[in-house]
N, C-alpha and C positions, 0 to 999 in steps of 0.2 A: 564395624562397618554398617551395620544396619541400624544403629545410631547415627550413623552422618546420613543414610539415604530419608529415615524421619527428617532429622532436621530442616535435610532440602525440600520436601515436602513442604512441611509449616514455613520457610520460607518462601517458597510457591505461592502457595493460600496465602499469607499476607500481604507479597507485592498484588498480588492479581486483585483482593477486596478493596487494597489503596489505590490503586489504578482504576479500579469500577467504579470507584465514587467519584472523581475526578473525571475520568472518559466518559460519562454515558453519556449527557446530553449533546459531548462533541460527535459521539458516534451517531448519535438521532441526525444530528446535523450532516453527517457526511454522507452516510445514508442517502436524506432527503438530494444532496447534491449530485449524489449519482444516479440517482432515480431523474432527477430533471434531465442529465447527461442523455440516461438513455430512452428516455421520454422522449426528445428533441433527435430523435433516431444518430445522435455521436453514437462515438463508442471512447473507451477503455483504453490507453494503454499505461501497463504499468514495469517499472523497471528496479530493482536493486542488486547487491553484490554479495555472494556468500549465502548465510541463511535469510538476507533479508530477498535475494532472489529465490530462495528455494520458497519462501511463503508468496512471493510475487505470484510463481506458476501455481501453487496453490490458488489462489483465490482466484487465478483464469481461470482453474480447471472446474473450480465451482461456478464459475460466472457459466460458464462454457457448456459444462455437461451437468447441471442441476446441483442441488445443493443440501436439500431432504425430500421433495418432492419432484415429482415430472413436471416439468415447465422447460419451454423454446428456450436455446442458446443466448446466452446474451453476447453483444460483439466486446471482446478484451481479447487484447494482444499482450504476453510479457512478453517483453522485449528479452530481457537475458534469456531468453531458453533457445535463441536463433547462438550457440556460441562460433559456428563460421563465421555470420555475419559479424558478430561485438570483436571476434579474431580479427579479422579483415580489417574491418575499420580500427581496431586499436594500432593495426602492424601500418595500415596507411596513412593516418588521421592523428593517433596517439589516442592513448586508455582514456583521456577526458573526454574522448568524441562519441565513446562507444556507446550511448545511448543519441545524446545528443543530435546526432545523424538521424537514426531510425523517427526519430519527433520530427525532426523537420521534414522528412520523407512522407512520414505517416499521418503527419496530425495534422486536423483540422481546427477551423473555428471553433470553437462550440465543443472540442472531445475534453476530457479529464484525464490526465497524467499524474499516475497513484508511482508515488515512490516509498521505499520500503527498507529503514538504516536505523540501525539500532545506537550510532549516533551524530549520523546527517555530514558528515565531514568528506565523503567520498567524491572526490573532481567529476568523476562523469556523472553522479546525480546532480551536484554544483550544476555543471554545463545543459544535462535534459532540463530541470526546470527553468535554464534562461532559454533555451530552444521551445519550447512550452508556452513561456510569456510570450514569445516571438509570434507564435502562431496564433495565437489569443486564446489559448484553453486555459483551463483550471486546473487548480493543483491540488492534491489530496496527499501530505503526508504522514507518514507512520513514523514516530522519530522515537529516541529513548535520551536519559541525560538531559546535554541544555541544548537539544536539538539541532546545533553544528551550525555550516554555512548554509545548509538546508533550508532550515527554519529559518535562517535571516532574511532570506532572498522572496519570502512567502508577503502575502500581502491581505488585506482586509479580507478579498476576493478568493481567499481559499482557506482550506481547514489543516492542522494537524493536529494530527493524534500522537500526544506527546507522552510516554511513561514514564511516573517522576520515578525514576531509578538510573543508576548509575553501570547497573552489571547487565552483561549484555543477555544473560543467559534467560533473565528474568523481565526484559525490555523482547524478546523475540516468543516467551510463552503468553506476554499478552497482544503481543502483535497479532499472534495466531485466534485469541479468543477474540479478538476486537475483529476481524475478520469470518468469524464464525457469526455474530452480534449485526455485521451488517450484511452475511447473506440472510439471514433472517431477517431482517429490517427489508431489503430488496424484496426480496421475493413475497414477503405479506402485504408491499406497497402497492408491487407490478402484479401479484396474482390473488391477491384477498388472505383472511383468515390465517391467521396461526395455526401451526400444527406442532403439537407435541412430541 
């Protein structure tokens, strides 16, 4: 057993180095696009299903309540973490709506809608990022695999961050570092200096 927990391990470490080299200058990139977002006083909302919700509310909670150092709230809403609301609209609307809604509700010109699928094929992120376009924001997604109908529907005008791997397990531990990579990035942009 503690031969298979190694092995997962050095599988670990080599999706995550193959995905570094590949991600970084997308991650510089998306960075920069959320820095202009929240520059241009938008805000954030972000939405996925499963673990790729669970690191959604992550990265609010960092946007929200700091990240390594003390610094002002930034505005991000995950949408999955309202689950009345994504109930309600899925019971009234259907499960494709259940982001979709809250964009149209919530978003403006000018906000960035960060979605978060380990591999982009899920109908109600399908539906937020045409609700998204709708409103004219920007798209930022985190995708794994050949990036689904997520990635198709994405256009010049926005980024993803795509893990070339196929297993979800290892598409969702770099999702997490790739979100570590751009609060860092954020926060040396909006508040100076690296910190160690």
């Amino acid at each position: 057993m503690e031969e298979r927990v190694i092995t997962l391990f050095h599988h670990s470490i080599e999706a995550t180095m193959n995905a570094g080299e590949h991600l970084a200058p997308l991650i510089v990139e998306a960075s920069e696009m959320i820095v202009h977002t929240l520059l241009a006083e938008n805000k954030l909302l972000l939405c996925g299903n499963g673990l790729g919700g669970a690191l959604c509310q992550s990265f609010c909670a960092q946007l929200l309540g700091g990240f390594q150092r003390e610094r002002p709230g930034l505005p991000a809403i995950a949408l999955n973490s309202d689950g009345i609301s994504c109930g309600a609209i899925a019971h009234n609307h259907g499960g494709s709506e259940s982001f979709a809604r809250p964009v149209r509700a919530l978003g403006q010109p000018g906000d960035l809608l960060i979605v978060i699928s380990s591999d982009g094929r899920d109908s109600n992120l399908v539906q937020a990022i045409r609700a998204a376009r709708d409103r004219d924001m920007g798209i930022l997604a985190l995708t794994g695999d050949e990036g689904g109908d997520c990635a198709a529907l994405l256009d010049t005008h926005d980024i993803e961050l795509r893990v070339p791997s196929s297993v979800a397990a290892e598409i969702h531990q770099v999702h997490l570092l790739s979100i570590f990579c751009l609060c860092d990035l954020i926060d040396n942009s909006l508040f100076g200096g690296y910190e160690n």
